[in-house]
Structure formats: C-alpha cells, structure tokens
C-alpha atoms as a printed R data frame, in Angstrom:
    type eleno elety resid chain resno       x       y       z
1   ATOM     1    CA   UNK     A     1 -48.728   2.026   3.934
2   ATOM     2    CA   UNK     A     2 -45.047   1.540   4.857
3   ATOM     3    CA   UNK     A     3 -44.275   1.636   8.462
4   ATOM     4    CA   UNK     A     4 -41.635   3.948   8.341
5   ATOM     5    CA   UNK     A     5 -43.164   6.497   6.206
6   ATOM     6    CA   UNK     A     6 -39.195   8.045   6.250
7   ATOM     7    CA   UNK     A     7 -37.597   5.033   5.138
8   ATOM     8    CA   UNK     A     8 -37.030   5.009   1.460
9   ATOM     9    CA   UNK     A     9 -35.373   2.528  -0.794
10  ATOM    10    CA   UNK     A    10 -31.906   1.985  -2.400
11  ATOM    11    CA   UNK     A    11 -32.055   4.077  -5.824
12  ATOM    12    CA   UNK     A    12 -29.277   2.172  -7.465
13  ATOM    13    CA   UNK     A    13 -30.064   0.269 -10.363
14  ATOM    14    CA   UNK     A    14 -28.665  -3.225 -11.752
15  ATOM    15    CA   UNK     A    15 -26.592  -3.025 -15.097
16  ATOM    16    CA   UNK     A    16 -27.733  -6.714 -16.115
17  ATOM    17    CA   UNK     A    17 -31.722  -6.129 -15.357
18  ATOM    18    CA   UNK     A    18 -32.225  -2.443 -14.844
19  ATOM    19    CA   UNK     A    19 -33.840  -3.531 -11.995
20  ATOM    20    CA   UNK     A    20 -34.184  -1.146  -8.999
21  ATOM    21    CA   UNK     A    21 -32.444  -2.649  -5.556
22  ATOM    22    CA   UNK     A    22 -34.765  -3.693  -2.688
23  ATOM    23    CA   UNK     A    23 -32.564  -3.345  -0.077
24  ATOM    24    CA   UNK     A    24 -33.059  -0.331   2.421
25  ATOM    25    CA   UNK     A    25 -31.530   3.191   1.719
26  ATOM    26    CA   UNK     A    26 -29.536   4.362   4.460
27  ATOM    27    CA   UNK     A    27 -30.443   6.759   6.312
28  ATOM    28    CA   UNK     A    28 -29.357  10.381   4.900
29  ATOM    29    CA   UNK     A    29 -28.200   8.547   1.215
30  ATOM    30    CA   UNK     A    30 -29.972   7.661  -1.549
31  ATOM    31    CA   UNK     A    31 -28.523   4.057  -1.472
32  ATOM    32    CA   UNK     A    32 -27.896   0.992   0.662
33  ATOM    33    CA   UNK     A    33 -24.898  -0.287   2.243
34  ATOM    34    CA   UNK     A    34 -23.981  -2.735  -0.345
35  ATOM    35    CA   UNK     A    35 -24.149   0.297  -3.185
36  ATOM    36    CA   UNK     A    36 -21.910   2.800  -1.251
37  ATOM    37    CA   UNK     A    37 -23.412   4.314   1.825
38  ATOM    38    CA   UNK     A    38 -20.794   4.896   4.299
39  ATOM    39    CA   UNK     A    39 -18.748   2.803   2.707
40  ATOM    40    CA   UNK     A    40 -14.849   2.809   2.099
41  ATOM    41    CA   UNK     A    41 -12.172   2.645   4.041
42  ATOM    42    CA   UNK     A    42 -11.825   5.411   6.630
43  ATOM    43    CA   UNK     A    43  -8.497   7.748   5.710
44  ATOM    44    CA   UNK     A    44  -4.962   6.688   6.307
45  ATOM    45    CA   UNK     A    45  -5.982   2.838   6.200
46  ATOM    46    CA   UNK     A    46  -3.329   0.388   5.962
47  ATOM    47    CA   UNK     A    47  -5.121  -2.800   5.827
48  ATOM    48    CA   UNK     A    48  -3.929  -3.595   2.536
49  ATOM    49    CA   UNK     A    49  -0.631  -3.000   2.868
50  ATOM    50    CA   UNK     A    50   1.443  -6.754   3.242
51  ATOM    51    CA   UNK     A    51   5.311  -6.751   2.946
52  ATOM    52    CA   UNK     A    52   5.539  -2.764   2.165
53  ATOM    53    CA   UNK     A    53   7.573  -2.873  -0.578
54  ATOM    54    CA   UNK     A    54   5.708  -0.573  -2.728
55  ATOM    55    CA   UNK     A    55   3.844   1.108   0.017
56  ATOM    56    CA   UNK     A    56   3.204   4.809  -0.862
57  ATOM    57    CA   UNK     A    57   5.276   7.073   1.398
58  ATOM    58    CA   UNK     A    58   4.830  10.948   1.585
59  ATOM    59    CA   UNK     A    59   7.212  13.203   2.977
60  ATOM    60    CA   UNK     A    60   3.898  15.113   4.763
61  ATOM    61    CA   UNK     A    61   3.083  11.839   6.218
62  ATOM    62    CA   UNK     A    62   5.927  10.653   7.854
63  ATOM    63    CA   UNK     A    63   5.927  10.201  11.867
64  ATOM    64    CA   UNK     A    64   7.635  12.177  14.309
65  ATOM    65    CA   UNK     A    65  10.692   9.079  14.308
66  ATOM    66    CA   UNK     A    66  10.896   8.962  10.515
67  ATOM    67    CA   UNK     A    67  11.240  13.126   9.785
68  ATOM    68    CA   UNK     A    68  14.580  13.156  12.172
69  ATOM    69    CA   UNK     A    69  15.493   9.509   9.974
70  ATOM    70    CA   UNK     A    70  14.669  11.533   6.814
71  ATOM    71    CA   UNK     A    71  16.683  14.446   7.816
72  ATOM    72    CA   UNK     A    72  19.626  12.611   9.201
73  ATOM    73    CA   UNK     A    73  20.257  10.272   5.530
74  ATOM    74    CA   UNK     A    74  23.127  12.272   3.952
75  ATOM    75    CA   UNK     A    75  22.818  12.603   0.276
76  ATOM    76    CA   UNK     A    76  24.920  14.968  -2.226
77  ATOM    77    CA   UNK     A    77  23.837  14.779  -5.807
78  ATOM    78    CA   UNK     A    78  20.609  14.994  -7.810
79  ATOM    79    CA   UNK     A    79  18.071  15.995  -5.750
80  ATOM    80    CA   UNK     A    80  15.598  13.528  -7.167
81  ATOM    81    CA   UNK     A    81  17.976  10.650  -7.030
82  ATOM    82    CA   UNK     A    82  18.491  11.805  -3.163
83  ATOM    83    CA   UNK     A    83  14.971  11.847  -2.522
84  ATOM    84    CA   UNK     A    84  14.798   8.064  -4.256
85  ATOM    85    CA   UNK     A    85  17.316   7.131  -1.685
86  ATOM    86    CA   UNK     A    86  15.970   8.733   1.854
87  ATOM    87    CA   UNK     A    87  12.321   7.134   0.746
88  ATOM    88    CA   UNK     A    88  13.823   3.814   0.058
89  ATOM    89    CA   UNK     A    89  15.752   3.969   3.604
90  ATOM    90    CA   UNK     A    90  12.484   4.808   5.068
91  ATOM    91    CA   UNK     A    91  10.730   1.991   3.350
92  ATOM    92    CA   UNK     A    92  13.008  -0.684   4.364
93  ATOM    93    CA   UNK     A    93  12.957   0.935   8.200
94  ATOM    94    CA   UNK     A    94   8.644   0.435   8.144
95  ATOM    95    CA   UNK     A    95   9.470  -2.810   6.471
96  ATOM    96    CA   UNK     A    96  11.951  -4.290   9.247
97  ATOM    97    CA   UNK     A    97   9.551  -2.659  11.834
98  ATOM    98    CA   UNK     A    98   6.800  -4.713  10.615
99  ATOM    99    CA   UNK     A    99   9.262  -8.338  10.767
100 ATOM   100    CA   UNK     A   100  10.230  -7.142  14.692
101 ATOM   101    CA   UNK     A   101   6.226  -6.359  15.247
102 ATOM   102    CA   UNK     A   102   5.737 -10.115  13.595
103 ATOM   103    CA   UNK     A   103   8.500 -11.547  15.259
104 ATOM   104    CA   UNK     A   104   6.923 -10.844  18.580
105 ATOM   105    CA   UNK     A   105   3.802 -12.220  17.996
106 ATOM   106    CA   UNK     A   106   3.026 -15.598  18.442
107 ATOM   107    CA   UNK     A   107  -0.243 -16.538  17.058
108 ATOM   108    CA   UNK     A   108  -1.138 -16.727  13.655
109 ATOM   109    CA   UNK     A   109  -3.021 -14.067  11.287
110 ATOM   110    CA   UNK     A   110  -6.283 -14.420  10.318
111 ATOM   111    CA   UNK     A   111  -7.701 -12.875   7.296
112 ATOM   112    CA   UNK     A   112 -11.478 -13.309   7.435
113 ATOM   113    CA   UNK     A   113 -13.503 -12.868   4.298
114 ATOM   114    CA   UNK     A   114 -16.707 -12.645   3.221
115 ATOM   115    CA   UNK     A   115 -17.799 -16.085   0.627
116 ATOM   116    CA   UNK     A   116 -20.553 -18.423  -0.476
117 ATOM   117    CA   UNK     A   117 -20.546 -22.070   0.888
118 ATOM   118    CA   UNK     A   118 -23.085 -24.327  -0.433
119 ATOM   119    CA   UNK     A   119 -25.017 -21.564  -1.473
120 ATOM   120    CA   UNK     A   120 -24.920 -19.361   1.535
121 ATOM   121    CA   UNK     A   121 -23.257 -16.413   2.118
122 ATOM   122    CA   UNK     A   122 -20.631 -17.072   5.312
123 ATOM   123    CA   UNK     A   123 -17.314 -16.018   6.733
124 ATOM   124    CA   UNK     A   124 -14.339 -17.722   5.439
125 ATOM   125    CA   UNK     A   125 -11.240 -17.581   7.638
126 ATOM   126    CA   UNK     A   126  -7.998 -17.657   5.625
127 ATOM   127    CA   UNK     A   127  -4.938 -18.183   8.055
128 ATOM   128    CA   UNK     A   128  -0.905 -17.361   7.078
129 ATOM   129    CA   UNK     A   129   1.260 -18.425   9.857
130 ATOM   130    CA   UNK     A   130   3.890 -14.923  10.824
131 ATOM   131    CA   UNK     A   131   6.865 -17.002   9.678
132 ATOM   132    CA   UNK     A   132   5.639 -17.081   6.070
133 ATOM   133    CA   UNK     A   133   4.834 -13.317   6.610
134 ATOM   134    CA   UNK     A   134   8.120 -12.389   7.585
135 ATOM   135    CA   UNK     A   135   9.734 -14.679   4.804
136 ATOM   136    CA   UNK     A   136   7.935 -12.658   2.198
137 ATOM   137    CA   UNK     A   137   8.648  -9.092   3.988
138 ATOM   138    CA   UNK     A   138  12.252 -10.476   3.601
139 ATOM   139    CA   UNK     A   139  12.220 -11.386   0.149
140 ATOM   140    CA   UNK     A   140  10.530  -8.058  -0.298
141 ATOM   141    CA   UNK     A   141  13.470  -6.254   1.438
142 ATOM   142    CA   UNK     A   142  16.186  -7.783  -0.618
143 ATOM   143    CA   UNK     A   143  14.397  -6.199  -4.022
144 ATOM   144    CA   UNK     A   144  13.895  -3.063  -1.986
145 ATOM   145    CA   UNK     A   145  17.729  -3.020  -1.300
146 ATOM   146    CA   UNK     A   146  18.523  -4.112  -4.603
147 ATOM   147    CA   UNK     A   147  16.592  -1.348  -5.942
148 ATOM   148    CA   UNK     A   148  18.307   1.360  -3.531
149 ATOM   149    CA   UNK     A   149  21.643  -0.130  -3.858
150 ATOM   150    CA   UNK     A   150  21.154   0.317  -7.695
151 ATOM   151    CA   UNK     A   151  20.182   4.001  -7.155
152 ATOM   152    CA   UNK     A   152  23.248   4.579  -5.237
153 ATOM   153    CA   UNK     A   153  25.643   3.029  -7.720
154 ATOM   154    CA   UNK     A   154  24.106   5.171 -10.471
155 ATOM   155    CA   UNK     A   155  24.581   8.152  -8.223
156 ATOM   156    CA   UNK     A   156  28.334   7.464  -8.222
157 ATOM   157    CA   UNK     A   157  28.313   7.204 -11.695
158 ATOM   158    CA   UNK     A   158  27.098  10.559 -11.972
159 ATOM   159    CA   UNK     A   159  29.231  12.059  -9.319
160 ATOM   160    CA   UNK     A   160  32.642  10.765 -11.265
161 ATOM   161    CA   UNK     A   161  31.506  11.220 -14.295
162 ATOM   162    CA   UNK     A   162  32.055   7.672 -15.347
163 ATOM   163    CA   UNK     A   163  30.889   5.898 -18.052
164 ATOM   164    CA   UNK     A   164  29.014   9.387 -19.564
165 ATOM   165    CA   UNK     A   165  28.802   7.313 -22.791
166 ATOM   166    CA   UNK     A   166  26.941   4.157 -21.490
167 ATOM   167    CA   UNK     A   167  23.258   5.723 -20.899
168 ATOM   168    CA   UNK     A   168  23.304   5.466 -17.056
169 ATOM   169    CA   UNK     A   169  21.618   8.884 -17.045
170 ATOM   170    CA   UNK     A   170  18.750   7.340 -19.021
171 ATOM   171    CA   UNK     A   171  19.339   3.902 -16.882
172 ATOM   172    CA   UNK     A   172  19.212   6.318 -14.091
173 ATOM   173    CA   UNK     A   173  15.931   7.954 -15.248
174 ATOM   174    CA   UNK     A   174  14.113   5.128 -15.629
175 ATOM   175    CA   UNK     A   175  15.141   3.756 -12.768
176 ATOM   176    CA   UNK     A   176  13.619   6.635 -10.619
177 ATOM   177    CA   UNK     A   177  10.528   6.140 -12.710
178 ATOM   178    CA   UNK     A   178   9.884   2.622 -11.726
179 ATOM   179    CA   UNK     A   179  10.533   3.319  -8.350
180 ATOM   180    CA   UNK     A   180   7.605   6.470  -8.554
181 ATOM   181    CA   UNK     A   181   5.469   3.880 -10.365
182 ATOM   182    CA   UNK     A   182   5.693   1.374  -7.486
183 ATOM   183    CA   UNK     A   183   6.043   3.645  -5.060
184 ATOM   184    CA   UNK     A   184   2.144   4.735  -5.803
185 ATOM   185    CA   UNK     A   185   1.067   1.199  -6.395
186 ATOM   186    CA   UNK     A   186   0.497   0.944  -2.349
C-alpha cells in the first residue's frame, strides 16, 4: 500500500511508447509538473521580450506615462496609419528605456538554462555582456524608425495626393500589415 493513499500519479501518456509517466501528479491536477501542472508563465510576462522591436503593444495596456505619450503624438490622416505611428513612437520610447535601464547597469546578464552535460541534467549559464544588448536594441531601433519613418512618408503621400498612380495606397496597406504581423510576433 502506497503511503500517501491521496497521492496519485501523472496521467499523461508518452506519444513514442504509450507509456504512462511515473512522476508524481500534483496535487489538485491530473498531471506532473513536467506535463503542465502549474505551469506557464504567470500573465503580463516579459521575459522573452529582448530588443522590443516587435513587442506586442495594446492601447489597454499602456502605463499611466505612455497614455498622456499616446495622447499627446499629433496625427491627421487615416486613422489606421495614425494608430501605426503613435504605437511605433511608443515602441521606440520602451525600446530607448530599456538601453538607459542597460546603460546603468554594470554587470553582465545571465541567462541560465536548463541542459544535459555528460549525461546529467544541470544548469547552464549563458552570459551577454549589456554592451552587446544595447548594440542590438540599437540596431533594432534604426528598423523600427525606418519602419515609422516609412509610414509617415506614405502618409504625406496620401495627404497631397501625390503619386495616386504609383500604388502607395497598396504600398501603404501592406505596409500597415507587416507592421500588425510583427507587432503580434512579441
């Protein structure tokens, strides 16, 4: 008889074997740890986010600082196109806040994660010093910028009705669907 006469195991099943797992079930789930249980990352988590450039930014989940930035950037034309514009603003303010939070930090990351070594499971630190951080937040910036000054010279375009015959309002369309595209990438 089991010790724990509550305890019950991990109902998950390998795809390869069809073998049931012997780990533990967690208490109040049908499965272990490694199969789900409390697992995920909590909400909000930005962990994964690096340079920012195609961080996804909602207009409900702006801070306090970035709703009076968003409601401040002057736009005329298109409402879409205007939106395009205020989100990349925001997106290169987060970005430059995360070179001045870099910049004032002197020690260097450490990513730690989880690996096999000689056929044991162990901790492998992975270090990036914050100068090659902020280079590649930089290089990230310019394409952000590229991408927004882009969006404002189609916007002109529009607005003065200039070269109508060219397909800038399909260069234009496409170019806000890229931007959705990355925007949602994270």
């Amino acid at each position: 008889m089991a010790r724990n006469p509550n305890k019950k195991r991990c109902k998950a099943r390998s795809k390869r074997t069809g073998k049931q797992c012997k780990n533990w079930a967690k208490p109040g789930w049908d499965v272990c740890h490694y199969h789900g249980a409390g697992g995920g990352a909590p909400k909000g988590n930005k962990n994964a986010v690096t340079t920012g450039e195609y961080e996804t930014i909602w207009l409900d989940t702006l801070d306090d600082e970035e709703r009076v930035l968003f409601d401040k950037i002057k736009t005329d034309v298109l409402k879409q196109l205007d939106e395009e514009i205020k989100l990349m603003t925001i997106r290169e303010r987060r970005m430059m806040q995360r070179i001045q939070r870099l910049r004032q930090a002197d020690f260097t990351v450490v990513k730690i994660k989880q690996g096999t070594e000689k056929g044991r499971k162990t901790d492998i630190q992975e270090s990036e010093g914050t100068l090659g951080q902020i280079q590649a937040i930089e290089e990230a910036l310019t394409r952000v910028q590229e991408k927004k000054a882009k969006l404002l010279d189609l916007k002109h375009k529009i607005e003065t009705g200039a070269d109508k015959d060219d397909g800038s309002l399909a260069e234009l369309a496409q170019a806000i669907r890229e931007s959705k595209l990355r925007a949602g990438d994270g």
